[in-house]
C-alpha positions as a printed NumPy array, in Angstrom:
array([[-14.741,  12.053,  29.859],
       [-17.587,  12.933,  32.39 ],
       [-21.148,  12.735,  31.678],
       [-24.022,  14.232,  33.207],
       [-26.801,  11.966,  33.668],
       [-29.19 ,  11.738,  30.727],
       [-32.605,  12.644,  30.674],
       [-34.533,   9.631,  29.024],
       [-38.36 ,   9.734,  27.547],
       [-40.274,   7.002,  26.849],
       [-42.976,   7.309,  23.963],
       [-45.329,   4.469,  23.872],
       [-48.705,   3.812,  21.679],
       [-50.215,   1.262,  20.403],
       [-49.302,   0.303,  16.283],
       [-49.404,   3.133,  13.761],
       [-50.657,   6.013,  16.249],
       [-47.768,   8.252,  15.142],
       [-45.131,   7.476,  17.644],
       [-42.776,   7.924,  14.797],
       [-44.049,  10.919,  13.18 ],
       [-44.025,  12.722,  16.549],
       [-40.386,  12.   ,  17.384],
       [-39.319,  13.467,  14.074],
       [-41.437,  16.851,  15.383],
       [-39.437,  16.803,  18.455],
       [-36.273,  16.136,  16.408],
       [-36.638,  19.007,  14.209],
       [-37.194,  21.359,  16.854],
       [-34.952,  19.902,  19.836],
       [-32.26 ,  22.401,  21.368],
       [-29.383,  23.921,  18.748],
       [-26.167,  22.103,  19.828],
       [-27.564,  19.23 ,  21.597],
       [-27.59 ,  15.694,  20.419],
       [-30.397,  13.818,  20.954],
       [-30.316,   9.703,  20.432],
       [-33.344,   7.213,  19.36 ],
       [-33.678,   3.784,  20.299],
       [-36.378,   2.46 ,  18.342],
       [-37.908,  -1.207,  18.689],
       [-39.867,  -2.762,  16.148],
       [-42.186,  -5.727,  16.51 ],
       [-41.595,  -6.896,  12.836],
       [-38.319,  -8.899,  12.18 ],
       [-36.919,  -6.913,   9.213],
       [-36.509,  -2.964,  10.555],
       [-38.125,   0.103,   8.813],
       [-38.935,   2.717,  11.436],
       [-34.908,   3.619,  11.636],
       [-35.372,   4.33 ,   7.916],
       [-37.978,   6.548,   8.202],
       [-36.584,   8.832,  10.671],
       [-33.886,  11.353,   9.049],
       [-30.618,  10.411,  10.435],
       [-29.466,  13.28 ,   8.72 ],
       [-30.691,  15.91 ,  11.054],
       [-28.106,  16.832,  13.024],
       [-26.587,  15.584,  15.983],
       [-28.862,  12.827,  16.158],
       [-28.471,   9.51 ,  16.454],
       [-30.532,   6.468,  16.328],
       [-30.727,   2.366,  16.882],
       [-32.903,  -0.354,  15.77 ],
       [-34.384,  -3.357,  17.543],
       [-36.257,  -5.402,  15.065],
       [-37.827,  -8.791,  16.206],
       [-40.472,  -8.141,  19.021],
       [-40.599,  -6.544,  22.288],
       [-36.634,  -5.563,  23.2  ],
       [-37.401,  -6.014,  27.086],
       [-37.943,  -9.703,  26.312],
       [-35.389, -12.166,  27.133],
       [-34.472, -10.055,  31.11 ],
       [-34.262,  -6.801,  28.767],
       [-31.036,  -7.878,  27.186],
       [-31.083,  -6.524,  23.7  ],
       [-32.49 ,  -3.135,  25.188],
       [-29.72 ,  -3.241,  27.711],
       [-27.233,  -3.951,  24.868],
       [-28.963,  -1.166,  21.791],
       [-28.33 ,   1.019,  24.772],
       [-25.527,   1.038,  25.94 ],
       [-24.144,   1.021,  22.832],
       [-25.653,   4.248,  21.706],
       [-25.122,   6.291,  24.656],
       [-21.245,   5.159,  23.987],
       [-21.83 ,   6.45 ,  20.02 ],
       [-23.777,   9.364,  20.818],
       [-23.105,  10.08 ,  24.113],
       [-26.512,  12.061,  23.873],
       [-27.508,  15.314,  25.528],
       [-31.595,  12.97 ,  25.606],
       [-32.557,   9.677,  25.277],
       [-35.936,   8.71 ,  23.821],
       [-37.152,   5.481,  23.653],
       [-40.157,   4.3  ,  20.922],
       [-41.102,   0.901,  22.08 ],
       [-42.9  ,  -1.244,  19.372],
       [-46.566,  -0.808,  19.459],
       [-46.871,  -4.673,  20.903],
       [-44.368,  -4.109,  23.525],
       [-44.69 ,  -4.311,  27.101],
       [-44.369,  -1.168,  28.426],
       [-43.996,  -1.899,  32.515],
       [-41.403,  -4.451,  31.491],
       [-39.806,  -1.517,  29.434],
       [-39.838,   0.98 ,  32.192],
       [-38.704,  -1.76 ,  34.678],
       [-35.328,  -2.572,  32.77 ],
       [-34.824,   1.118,  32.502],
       [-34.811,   2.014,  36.374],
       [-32.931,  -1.17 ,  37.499],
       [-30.392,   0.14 ,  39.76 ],
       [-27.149,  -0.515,  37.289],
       [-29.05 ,   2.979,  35.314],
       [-29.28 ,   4.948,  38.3  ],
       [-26.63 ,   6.249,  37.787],
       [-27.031,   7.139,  33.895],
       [-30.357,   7.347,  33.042],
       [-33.084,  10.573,  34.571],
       [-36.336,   8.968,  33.848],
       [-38.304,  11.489,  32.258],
       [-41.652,  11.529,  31.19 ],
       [-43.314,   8.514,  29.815],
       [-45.497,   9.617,  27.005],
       [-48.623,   7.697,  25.637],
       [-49.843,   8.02 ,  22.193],
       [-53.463,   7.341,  21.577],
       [-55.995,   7.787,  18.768],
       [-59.302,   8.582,  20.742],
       [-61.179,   7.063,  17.754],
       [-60.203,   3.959,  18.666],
       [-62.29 ,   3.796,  21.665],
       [-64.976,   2.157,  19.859],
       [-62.989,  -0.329,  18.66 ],
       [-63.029,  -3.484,  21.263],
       [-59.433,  -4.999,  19.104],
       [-58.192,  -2.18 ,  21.164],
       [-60.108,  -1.339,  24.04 ],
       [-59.83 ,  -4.785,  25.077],
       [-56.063,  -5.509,  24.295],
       [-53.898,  -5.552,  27.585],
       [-51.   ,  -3.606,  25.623],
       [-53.188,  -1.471,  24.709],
       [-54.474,  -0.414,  28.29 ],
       [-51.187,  -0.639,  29.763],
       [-49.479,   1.829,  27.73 ],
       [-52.603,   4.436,  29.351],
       [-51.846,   3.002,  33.022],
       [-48.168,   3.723,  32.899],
       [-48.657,   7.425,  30.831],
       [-47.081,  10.451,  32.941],
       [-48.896,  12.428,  29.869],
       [-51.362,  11.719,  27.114],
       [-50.685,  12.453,  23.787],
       [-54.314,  12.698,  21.527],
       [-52.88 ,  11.489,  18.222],
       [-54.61 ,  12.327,  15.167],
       [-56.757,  14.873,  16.412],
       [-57.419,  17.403,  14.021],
       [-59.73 ,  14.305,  12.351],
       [-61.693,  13.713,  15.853],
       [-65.409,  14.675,  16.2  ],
       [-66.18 ,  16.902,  18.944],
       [-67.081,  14.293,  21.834],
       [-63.848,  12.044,  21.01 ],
       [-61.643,  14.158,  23.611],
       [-64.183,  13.87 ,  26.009],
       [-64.181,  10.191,  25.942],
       [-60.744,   9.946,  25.925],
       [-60.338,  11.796,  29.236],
       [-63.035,   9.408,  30.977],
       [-61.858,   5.899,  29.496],
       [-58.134,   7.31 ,  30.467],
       [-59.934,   7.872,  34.526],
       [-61.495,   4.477,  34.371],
       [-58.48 ,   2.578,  33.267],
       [-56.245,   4.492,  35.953],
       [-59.219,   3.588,  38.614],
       [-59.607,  -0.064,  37.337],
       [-55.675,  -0.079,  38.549],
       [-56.036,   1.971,  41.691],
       [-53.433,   4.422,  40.436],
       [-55.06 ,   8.247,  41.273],
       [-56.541,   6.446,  44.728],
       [-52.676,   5.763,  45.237],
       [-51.767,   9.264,  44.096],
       [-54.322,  10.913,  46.29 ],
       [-52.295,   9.262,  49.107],
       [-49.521,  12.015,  47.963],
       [-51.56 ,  15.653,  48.398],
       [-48.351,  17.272,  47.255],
       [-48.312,  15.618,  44.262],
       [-49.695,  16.472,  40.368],
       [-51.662,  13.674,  39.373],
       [-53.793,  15.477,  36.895],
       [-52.658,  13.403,  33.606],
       [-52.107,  15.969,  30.876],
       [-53.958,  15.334,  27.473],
       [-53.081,  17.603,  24.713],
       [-53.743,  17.318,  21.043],
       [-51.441,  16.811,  18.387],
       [-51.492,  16.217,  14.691],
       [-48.899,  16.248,  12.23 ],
       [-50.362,  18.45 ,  10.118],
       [-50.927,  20.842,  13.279],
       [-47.293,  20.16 ,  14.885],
       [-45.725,  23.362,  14.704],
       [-48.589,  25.07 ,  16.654],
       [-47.995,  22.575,  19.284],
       [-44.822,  21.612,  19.449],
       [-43.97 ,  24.002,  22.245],
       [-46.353,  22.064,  24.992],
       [-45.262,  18.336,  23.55 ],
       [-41.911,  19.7  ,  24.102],
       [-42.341,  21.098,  27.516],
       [-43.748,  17.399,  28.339],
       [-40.367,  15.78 ,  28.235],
       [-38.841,  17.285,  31.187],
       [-41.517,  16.42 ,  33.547],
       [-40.522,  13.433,  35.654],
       [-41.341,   9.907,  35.686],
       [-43.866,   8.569,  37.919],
       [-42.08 ,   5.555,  40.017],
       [-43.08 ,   2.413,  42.008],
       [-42.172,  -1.219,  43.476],
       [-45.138,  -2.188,  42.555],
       [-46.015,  -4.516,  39.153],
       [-49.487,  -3.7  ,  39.604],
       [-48.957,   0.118,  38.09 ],
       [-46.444,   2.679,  37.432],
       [-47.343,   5.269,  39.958],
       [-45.731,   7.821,  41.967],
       [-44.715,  11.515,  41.403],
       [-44.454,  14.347,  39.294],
       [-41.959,  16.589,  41.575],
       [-39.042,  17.355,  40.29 ],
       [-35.706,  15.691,  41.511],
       [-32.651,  17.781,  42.602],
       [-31.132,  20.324,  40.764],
       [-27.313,  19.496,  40.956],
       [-26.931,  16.489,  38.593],
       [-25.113,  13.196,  39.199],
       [-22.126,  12.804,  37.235],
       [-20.88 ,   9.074,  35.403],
       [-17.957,   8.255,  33.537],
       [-19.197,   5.92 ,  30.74 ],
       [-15.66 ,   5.732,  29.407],
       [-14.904,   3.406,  32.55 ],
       [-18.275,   1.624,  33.533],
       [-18.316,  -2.085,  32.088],
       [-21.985,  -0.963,  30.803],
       [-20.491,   0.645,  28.21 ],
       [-18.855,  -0.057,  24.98 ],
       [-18.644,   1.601,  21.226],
       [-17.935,  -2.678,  20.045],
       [-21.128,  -3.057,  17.922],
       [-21.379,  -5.876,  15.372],
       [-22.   ,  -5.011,  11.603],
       [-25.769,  -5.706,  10.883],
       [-25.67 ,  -8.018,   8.132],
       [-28.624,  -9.052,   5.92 ],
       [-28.377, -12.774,   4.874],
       [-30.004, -12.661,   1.359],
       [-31.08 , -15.666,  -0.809],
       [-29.561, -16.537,  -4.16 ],
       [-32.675, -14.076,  -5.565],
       [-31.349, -11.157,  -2.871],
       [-34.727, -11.526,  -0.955],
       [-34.48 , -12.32 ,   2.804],
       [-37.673, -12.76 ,   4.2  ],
       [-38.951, -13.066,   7.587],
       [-42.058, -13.812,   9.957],
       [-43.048, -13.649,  13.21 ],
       [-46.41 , -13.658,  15.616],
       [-47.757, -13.031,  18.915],
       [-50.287, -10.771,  20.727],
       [-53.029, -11.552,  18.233],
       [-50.751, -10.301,  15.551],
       [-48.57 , -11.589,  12.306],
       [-45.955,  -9.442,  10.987],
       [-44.733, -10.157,   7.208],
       [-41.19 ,  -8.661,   6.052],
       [-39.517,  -8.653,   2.856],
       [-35.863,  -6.995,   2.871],
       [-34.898,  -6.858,  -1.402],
       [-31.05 ,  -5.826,  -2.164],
       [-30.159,  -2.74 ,  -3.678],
       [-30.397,  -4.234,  -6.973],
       [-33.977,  -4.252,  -6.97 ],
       [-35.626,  -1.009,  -8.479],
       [-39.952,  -0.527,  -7.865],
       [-41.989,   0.7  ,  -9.714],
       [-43.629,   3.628,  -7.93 ],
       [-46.905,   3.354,  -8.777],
       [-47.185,  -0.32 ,  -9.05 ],
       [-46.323,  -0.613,  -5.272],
       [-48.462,   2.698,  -4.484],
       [-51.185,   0.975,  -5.705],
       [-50.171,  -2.769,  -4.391],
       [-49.822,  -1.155,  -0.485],
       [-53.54 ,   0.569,  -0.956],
       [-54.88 ,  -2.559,  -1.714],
       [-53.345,  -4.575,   1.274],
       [-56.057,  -5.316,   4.267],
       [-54.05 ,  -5.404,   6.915],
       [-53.849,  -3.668,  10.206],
       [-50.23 ,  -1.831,   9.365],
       [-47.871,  -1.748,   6.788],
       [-44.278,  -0.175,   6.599],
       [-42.308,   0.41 ,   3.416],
       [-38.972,   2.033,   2.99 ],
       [-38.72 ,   1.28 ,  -1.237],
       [-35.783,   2.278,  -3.535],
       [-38.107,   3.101,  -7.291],
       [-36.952,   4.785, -10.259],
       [-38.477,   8.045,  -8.941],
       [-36.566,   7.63 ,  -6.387],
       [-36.787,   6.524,  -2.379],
       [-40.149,   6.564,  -1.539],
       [-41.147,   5.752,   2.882],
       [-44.678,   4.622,   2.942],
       [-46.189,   4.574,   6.497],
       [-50.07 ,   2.932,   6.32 ],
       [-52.512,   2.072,   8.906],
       [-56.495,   0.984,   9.24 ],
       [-56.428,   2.312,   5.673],
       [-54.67 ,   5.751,   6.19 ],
       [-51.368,   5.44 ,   4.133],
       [-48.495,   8.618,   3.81 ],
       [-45.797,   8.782,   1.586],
       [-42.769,  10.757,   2.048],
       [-39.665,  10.79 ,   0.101],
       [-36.41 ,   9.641,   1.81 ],
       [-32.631,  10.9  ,   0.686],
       [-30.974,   7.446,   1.164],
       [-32.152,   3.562,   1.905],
       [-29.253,   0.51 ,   1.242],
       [-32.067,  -1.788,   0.328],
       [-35.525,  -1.636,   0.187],
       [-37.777,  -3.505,   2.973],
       [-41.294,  -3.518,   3.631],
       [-43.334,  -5.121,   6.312],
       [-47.26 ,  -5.765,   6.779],
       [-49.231,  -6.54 ,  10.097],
       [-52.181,  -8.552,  10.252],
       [-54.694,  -9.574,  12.746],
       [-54.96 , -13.076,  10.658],
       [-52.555, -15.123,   8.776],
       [-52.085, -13.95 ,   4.879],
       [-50.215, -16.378,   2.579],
       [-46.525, -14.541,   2.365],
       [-45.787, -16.46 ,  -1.468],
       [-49.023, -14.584,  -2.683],
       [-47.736, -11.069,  -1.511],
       [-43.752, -11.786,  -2.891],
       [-45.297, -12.82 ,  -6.188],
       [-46.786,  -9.307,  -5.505],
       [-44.024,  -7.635,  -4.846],
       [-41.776,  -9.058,  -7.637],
       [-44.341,  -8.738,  -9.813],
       [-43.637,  -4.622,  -9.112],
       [-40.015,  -4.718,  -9.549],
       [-36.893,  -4.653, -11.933],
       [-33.533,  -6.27 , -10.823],
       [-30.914,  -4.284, -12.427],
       [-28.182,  -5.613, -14.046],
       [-29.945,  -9.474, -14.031]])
């Protein structure tokens, strides 16, 4: 069967900005009768974001990366998540929602290697930011952090219906200095032809609706390109109108084979897991389906938690409850199905992981023990 080549976004932003929040938006008003797919990458090691996206919708699809930036190791398990989704899906648009700690150039770079010319129309890469974080130096000094600005084709301001009335403001001037620190408008100005004007709009989920019609109209601008490391820079013009044509069924990129993710529990049903880098720990718990919560016993167990994100998708005996928390903003939404329950916590310092099972056992019935 012949393909046309499909249009791929990236969405980048740095942890708990709303990357996931704002691809459910765009899922629930994408195109009747297209199918859209999501590769999502987590830093943590256990998985959650997949969960609290509605795979229900329809016609879409979605994959999880757990364990760290997916365009580690020469980009292989991106490579691999990929291919095997556009073989499932066989998607009408890609988008891509790199973990918060992920390298974004190195993301972009796998994604435009030569072996995806062919399959993949680099679209818009779209940065998430919350301009109150500014005045925060744990950000404003983080490379990941600035490199998910330098790379942006458009600027999403996150969060903004809770800004003060200069935050926008500053936004749009760190967003110039960062793109001067890295030479990339004195390299566009090379290009008179060319719209190099960054785009910032505002967005908030409880204002999507009334804005969903510009995010959306963000994805089909192009990708900026380069051959450069030091910056992604380059265009906005749009490429040719007749589209290139690929037949995954016969490229040795692609293949439906994908192994059955399965979770190695302890004797208890508890598989835990840990990992670190880029000034951060993550913490994961992953609790068979066995294990019922109480709701309000782990409501009030994540509000007390100081750390800088935390992730729950829990099975309770009011039933599945997603819990989404960050720098002390938590949501809760409820969720139709979840095969175990898993929650995982990010810290800027180490946190004993026995003190927060105890915790989290200490919250929970196992039925039928």
């Amino acid at each position: 069967m012949i393909h046309k080549i499909i249009p791929t976004n990236v969405i980048t932003g740095f942890l708990g900005v709303g990357k996931t929040s704002l691809i459910k938006s765009l899922l629930r008003h994408k195109p009747e009768g297209e199918v859209w797919a999501v590769l999502v990458n987590e830093f943590g090691e256990v998985g959650i974001d997949a969960g609290l996206i509605d795979s229900t919708e329809a016609k879409v699809q979605i994959k999880e990366v757990a364990g760290g930036c997916m365009c580690c190791a020469a980009g292989v398990p991106m490579q691999v998540a990929i291919n095997q989704l556009i073989a499932k899906a066989k998607p009408d648009r890609l988008l891509i929602e790199p973990t918060g700690l992920g390298h974004p150039k190195e993301v972009l770079k796998v994604l435009t290697q030569p072996h995806y010319q062919q399959v993949l129309a680099m679209k818009a890469c779209i940065t998430l930011v919350d301009a109150r974080k500014l005045s925060d130096t744990r950000y404003t000094e983080h490379e990941i952090f600035n490199q998910q600005l330098q790379v942006a084709d458009a600027v999403i301001a996150s969060k903004s219906d809770r800004y003060a009335a200069s935050s926008l403001g500053q936004l749009t001037d760190y967003l110039a200095r960062v793109r001067q620190a890295n030479n990339i408008d004195d390299q566009l100005a090379n290009h008179p032809l060319e719209n190099h004007q960054l785009e910032i709009v505002p967005w908030s989920l409880q204002q999507a609706d009334e804005s969903i019609a510009q995010v959306m109209a963000l994805l089909s601008q192009s990708h900026q390109t380069t051959h450069t490391t030091k910056a992604v820079i380059g265009s906005f013009i749009q490429p040719a109108s007749t589209p290139r044509l690929v037949d995954i069924n016969y490229s040795p990129l692609f293949s439906e084979a994908e192994p059955e993710q399965i979770v190695q529990f302890d004797p208890r049903g508890i598989l835990c897991k840990l990992n670190q880098g880029d000034g951060f720990y993550s913490y994961g718990w992953v609790f068979d389906p066995s294990y019922e919560f109480d709701f309000d016993q782990i409501l009030s167990f994540i509000k007390s938690l100081q750390v800088a994100r935390v992730k729950a998708v829990m099975i309770t005996e009011e039933g599945i409850a997603g819990f989404n928390g960050v720098d002390g903003e938590l949501s809760v939404v409820e969720l139709d199905d979840a095969m175990d329950s898993r929650i995982e916590l990010l810290s800027m310092s180490e946190v004993n992981p026995q003190d927060i099972e105890a915790a989290l056992l200490q919250a929970a019935t196992r039925l039928g023990a």
